[in-house]
C-alpha positions as CSV (number, residue, x, y, z in Angstrom):
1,X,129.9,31.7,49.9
2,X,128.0,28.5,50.8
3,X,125.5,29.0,53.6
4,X,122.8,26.7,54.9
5,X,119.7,29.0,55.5
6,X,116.5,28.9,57.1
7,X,113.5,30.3,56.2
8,X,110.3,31.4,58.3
9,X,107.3,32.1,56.3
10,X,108.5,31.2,53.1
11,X,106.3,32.3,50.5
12,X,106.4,32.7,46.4
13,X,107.3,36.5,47.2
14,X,110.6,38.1,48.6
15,X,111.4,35.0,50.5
16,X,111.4,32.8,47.2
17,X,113.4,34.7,45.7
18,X,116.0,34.8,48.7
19,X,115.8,30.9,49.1
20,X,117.0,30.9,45.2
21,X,119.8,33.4,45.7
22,X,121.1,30.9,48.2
23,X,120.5,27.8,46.7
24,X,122.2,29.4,43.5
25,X,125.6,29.4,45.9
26,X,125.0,25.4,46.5
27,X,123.8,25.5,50.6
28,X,120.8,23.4,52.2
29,X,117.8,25.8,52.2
30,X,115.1,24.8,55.2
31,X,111.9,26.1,54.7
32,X,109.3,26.7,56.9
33,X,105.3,28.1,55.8
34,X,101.6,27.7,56.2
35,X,100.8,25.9,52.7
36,X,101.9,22.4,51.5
37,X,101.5,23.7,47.7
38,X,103.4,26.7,48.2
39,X,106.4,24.7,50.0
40,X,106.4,22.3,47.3
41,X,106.5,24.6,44.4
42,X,109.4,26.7,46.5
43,X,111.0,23.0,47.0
44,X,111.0,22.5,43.3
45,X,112.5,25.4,42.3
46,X,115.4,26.1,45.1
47,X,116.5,22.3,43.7
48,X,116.4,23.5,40.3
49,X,118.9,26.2,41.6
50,X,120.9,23.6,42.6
51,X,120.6,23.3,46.3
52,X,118.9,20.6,48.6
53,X,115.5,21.8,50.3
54,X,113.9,20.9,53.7
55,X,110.2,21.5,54.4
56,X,107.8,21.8,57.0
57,X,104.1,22.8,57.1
58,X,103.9,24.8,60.6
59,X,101.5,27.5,61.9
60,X,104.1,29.9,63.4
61,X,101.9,31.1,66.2
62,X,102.2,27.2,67.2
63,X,105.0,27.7,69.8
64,X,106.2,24.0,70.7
65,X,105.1,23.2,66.6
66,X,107.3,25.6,65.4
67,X,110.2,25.1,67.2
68,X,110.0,21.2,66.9
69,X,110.1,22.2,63.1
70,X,113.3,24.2,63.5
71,X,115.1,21.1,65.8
72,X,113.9,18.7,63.0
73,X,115.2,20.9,60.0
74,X,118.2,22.4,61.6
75,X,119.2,18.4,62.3
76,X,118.6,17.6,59.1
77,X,121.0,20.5,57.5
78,X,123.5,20.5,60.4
79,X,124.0,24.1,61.0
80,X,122.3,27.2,60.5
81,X,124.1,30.0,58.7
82,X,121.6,32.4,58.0
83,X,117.8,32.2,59.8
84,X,115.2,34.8,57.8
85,X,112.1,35.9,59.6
86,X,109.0,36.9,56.9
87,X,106.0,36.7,57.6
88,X,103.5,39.1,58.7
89,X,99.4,39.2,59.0
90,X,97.6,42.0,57.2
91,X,94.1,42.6,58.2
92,X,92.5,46.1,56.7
93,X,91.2,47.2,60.1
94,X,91.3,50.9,61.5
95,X,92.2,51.4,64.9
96,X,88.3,51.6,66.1
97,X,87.5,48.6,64.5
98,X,90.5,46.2,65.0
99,X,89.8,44.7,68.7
100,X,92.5,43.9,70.9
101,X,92.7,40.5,70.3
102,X,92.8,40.5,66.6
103,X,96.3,43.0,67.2
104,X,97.3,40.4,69.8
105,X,97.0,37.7,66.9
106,X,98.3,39.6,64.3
107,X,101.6,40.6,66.6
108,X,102.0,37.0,67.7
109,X,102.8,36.1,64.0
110,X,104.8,39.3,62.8
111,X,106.5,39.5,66.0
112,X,106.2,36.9,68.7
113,X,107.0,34.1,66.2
114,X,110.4,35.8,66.0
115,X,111.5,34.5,69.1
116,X,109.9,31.0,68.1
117,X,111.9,30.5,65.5
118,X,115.5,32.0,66.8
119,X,115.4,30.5,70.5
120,X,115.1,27.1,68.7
121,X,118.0,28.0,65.7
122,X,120.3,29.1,68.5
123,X,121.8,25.9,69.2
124,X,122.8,25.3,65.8
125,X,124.6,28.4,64.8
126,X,127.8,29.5,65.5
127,X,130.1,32.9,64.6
128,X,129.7,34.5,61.9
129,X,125.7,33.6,61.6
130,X,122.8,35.8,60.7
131,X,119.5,36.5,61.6
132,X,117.6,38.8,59.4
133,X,114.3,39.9,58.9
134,X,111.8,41.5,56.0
135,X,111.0,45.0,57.9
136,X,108.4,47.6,56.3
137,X,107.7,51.4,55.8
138,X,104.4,50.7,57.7
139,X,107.5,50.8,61.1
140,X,107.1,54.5,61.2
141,X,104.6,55.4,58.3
142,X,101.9,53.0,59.0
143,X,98.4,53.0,56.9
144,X,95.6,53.3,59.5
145,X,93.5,50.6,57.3
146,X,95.7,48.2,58.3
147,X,97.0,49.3,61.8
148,X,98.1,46.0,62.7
149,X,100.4,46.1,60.2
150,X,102.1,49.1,61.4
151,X,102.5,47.8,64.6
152,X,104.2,44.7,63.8
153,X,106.9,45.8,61.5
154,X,107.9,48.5,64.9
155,X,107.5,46.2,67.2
156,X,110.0,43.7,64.5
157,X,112.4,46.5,63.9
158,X,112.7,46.9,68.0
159,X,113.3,43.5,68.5
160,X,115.9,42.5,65.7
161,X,117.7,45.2,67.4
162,X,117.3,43.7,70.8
163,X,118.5,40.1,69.4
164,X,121.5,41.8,67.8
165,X,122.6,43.1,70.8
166,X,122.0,39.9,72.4
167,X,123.9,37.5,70.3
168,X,127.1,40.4,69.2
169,X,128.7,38.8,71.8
170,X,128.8,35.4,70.5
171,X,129.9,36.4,66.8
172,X,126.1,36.6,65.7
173,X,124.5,39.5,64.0
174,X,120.6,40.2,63.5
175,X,119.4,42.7,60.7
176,X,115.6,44.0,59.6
177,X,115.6,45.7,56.1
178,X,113.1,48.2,55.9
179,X,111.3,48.5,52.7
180,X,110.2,51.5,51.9
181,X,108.3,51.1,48.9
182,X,105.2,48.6,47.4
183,X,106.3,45.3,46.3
184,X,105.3,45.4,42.8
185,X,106.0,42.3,39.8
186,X,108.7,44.6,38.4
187,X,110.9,47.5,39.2
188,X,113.1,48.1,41.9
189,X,110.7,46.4,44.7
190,X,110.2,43.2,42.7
191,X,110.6,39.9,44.9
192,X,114.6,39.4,43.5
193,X,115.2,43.2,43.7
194,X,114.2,42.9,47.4
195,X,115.6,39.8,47.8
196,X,119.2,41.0,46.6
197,X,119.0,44.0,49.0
198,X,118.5,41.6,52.0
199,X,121.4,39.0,50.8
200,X,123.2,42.6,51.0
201,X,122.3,43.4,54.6
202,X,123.1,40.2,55.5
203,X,126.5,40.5,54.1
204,X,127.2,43.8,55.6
205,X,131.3,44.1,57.0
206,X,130.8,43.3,60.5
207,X,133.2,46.3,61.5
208,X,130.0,48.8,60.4
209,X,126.9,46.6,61.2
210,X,123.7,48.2,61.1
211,X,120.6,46.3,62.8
212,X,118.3,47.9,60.7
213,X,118.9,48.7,57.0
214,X,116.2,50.6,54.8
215,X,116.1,50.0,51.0
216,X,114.5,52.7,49.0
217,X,114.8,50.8,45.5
């Protein structure tokens, strides 16, 4: 199935590989990250999968930046089929070192940014679109050297739930896949293995929809 799809914090990582499982299937793939070089080499290889790519250098903790970025790219495509949510901010800080406002930063880009990016996709999806999201372990077995961490992927897993409820009404579905394992080069949490189990979530027979789906390799 062809499907135009956005991505938010694209990286080299998981959401590579997803932007190449979709481009694979011939739809517009938007992409939306932090580094110029790292949205050029994803550019370059989602067109050599056959697909045409969008870019856009953003800070996602940039409200109004960020969703002018989503108008200009979801323009460009047309419609939005899918819209993926990735990123995440890992600091190794334990709860009595991590201040307030460094968990207040760190949840503005794992979680806050959500909202960002969706609010300004809504208008251009229909029935039958997706919103999905990469989820963690760390949602309910968090590391204490990185407690941030921990509290984004809960406060992400709450929230994907909250926008599927939201948008059920209107034919929409949203979806966090909780990893529960280490990505790793190779093995059953490599980038495409992940990758594949979130094209699977998002795929998911409406009839039995599950906002939040854990893959255990």
């Amino acid at each position: 199935m062809t499907r135009n799809v956005l991505i938010a914090g694209a990286g080299p990582g998981v959401s590579g590989s997803l932007a190449r499982l979709y481009a694979a299937d011939g739809g517009q793939v938007a992409l939306l990250g932090a580094e110029e070089q790292v949205l050029a080499a994803l550019r370059a290889d989602v067109e050599a999968a056959g697909a045409e790519a969008l870019t856009a250098v953003v800070d996602l903790t940039d409200d109004a930046a960020t969703r002018a970025a989503v108008t200009r790219l979801a323009e460009q495509v047309g419609h939005l089929d899918v819209v993926h949510f990735n990123p995440s901010a890992y600091r190794e800080k334990d709860p009595l070192s991590l201040t307030p406002d460094e968990l207040l930063d760190d949840v503005r880009l794992g979680v806050g940014a959500l909202l960002t990016v969706v609010q300004a996709a809504r208008p251009f999806m229909g029935p039958g679109g997706r919103v999905s999201a990469t989820g963690s372990m760390a949602a309910d077995t968090p590391w204490h050297g990185a407690a941030s961490l921990g509290v984004q992927k809960a406060g992400l897993q709450n929230l994907v739930r909250s926008l599927d409820r939201t948008l059920a009404g209107d034919g929409i579905r949203a979806v966090s896949v909780t990893v529960r394992g280490l990505l790793a080069k190779e093995g059953p949490f490599a980038p495409d293995n992940v990758a594949a189990a979130l094209r699977a979530a998002i795929d998911q027979d409406e009839d039995s929809w599950q906002a939040e789906v854990p893959y255990s390799g």
